[in-house]
C-alpha positions, -999 to 999 in steps of 0.1 A, spaced: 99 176 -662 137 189 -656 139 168 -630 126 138 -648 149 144 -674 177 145 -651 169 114 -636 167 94 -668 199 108 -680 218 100 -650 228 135 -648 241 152 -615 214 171 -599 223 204 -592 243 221 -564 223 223 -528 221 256 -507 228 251 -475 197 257 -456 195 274 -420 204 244 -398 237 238 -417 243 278 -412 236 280 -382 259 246 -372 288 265 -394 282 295 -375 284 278 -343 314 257 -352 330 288 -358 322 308 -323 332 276 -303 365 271 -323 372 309 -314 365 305 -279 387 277 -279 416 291 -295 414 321 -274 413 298 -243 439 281 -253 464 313 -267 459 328 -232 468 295 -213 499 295 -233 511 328 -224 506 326 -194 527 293 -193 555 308 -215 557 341 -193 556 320 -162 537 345 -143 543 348 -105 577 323 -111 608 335 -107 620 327 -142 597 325 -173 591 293 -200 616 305 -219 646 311 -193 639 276 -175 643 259 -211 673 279 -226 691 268 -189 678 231 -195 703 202 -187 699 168 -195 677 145 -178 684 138 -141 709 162 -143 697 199 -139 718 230 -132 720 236 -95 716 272 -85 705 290 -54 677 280 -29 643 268 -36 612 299 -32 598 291 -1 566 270 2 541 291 11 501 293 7 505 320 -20 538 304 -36 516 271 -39 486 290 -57 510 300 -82 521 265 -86 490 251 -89 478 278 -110 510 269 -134 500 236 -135 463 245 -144 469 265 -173 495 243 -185 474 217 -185 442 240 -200 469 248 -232 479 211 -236 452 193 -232 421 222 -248 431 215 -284 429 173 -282 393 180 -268 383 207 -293 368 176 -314 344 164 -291 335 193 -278 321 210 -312 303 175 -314 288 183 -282 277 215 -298 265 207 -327 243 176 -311 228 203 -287 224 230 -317 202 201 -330 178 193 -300 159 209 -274 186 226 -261 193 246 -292 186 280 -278 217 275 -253 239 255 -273 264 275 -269 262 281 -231 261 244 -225 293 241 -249 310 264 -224 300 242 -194 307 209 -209 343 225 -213 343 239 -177 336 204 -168 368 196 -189 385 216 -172 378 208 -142 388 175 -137 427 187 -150 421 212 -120 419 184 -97 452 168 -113 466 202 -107 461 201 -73 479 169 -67 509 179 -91 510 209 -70 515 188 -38 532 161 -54 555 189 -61 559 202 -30 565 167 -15 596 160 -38 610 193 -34 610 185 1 626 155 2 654 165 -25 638 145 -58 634 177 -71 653 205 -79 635 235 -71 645 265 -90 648 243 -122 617 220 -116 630 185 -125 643 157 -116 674 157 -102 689 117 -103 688 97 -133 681 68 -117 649 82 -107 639 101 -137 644 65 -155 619 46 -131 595 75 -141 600 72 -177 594 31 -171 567 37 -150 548 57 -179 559 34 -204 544 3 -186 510 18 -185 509 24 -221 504 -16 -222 478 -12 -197 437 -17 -200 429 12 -182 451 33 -209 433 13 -238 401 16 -224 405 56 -216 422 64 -248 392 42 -268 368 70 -254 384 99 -265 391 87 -296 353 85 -303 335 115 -293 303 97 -308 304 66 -287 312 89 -256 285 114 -263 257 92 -273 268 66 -237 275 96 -211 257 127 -228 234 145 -200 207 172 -207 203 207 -188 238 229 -178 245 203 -148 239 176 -173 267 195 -196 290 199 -170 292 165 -157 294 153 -195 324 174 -202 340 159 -161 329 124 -174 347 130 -209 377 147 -185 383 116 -163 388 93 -193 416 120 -208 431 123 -174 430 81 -174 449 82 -207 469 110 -198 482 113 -163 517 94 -168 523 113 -197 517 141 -178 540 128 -150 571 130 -172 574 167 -176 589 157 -136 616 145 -160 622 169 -187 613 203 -164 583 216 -156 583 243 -174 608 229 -203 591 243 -234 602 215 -258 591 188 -235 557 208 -229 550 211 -264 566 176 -274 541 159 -249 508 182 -263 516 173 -297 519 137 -286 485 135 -271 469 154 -294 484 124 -321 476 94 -301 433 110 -299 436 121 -335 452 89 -348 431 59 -343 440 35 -369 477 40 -359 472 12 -336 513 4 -333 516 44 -320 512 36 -284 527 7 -277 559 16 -297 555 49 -275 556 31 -241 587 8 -254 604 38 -263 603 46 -227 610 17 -211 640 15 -229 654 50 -226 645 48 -189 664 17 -182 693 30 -201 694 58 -178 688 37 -149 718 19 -161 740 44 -167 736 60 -132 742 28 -116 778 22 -138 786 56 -132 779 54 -92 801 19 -97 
């Protein structure tokens, strides 16, 4: 009768109580938000305190010069097998503190999808491999910074101590190169991906832990797709130049997280094409 009463009076009904699935989901949402965050805090500490480097984060950026012109001080460390672990290892958990948090969105999807189904007993397991797979694939990129790295430093492109760039003209033709493939289809089509967890989930999800870890690879490869040249320009800020490492997470994390900004890229990738010709221009007047 209350409830036929409410009905013909057009009255609210009453407030729910969330029932065991929605608790369980909240309490879920919860652990794989923490596990991120400490992922991620770790990553970045080890970043800032540049571990096995001979300067930390925080040194490199407080000696920062501008672009294509870094300070020049003593020899290079010597490229060794354990001085290249330590690069790539930099690399990898630079990339696991920039690049965690823009994936945090699908990955609690991922979660919560699996928390729902068959799998729900190990929701939380396959979570963590669907992220491993993430993570994986940046590993990978890791590897060829690493020994894109190495190459430069060999041939003088790169100042070793300081981690950049050392010529204008070429730090420009890296900021035009990344600004050109803002325009590209492979950029639109990569970024359209990991802009909708859904889409991706429901097209690539896989059952069973291998199923979760090449999920979280597949979802990987279309971040690095959208990614990599933005990526490429902490070549031209400093490797380990704080501002440019954060300016360049917050970035990404803006272009996944802001899909109806449709103007965002492009006016991104004209930004650089024009401050890289300008300093393209500048070195050639200058060498004039």
């Amino acid at each position: 009768m209350a409830s036929s009463a409410r009905e013909n009076t057009g009255a609210p009904p009453g407030p729910s109580v969330p029932g065991p699935v929605e608790h369980l989901l909240r309490h879920d949402r919860w652990i794989v938000l923490g596990s991120v965050t400490l992922i991620v805090v770790g990553a970045a500490w080890y970043t800032i305190a540049g571990v096995g480097m001979n300067m930390s984060a925080i040194e490199m950026t407080r000696m920062a010069r501008p672009v294509g012109k870094p300070m020049e001080m003593g020899g290079a460390a010597a490229w060794s097998l354990r001085y290249g672990v330590l690069v790539f290892l930099m690399w990898w958990v630079m990339m696991i503190a920039m690049m965690t948090p823009s994936a945090a969105p699908t990955l609690l999807l991922y979660a919560a999808i699996k928390r729902m189904g068959p799998d729900r007993a190990r929701a939380r397991q396959l979570g963590m491999f669907f992220l491993s797979g993430y993570l994986l694939i940046w590993a990978l990129f890791s590897l060829v910074a690493t020994l894109l790295q190495w190459g430069l430093e060999n041939t003088g492109h790169v100042n070793g101590p300081m981690m950049t760039i050392r010529s204008q003209w070429f730090a420009g033709a890296v900021l035009i190169a990344a600004g050109v493939y803002q325009f590209s289809p492979l950029k639109r089509v990569c970024l359209h991906h990991c802009r909708s967890p859904a889409h991706f989930l429901s097209a690539h999800g896989r059952p069973g832990r291998w199923g979760a870890l090449r999920t979280g690879a597949h979802h990987g490869s279309y971040c690095l797709g959208c990614c990599w040249a933005l990526m490429a320009l902490l070549f031209v800020g400093g490797i380990m130049n704080l501002y440019w490492i954060v300016g360049i997470a917050l970035y990404v994390a803006a272009e996944k997280l802001l899909p109806r900004a449709r103007w965002f890229v492009p006016l991104t990738g004209a930004a650089l094409v024009c401050f890289g010709t300008y300093l393209i221009s500048t070195s050639v007047f200058a060498a004039a």
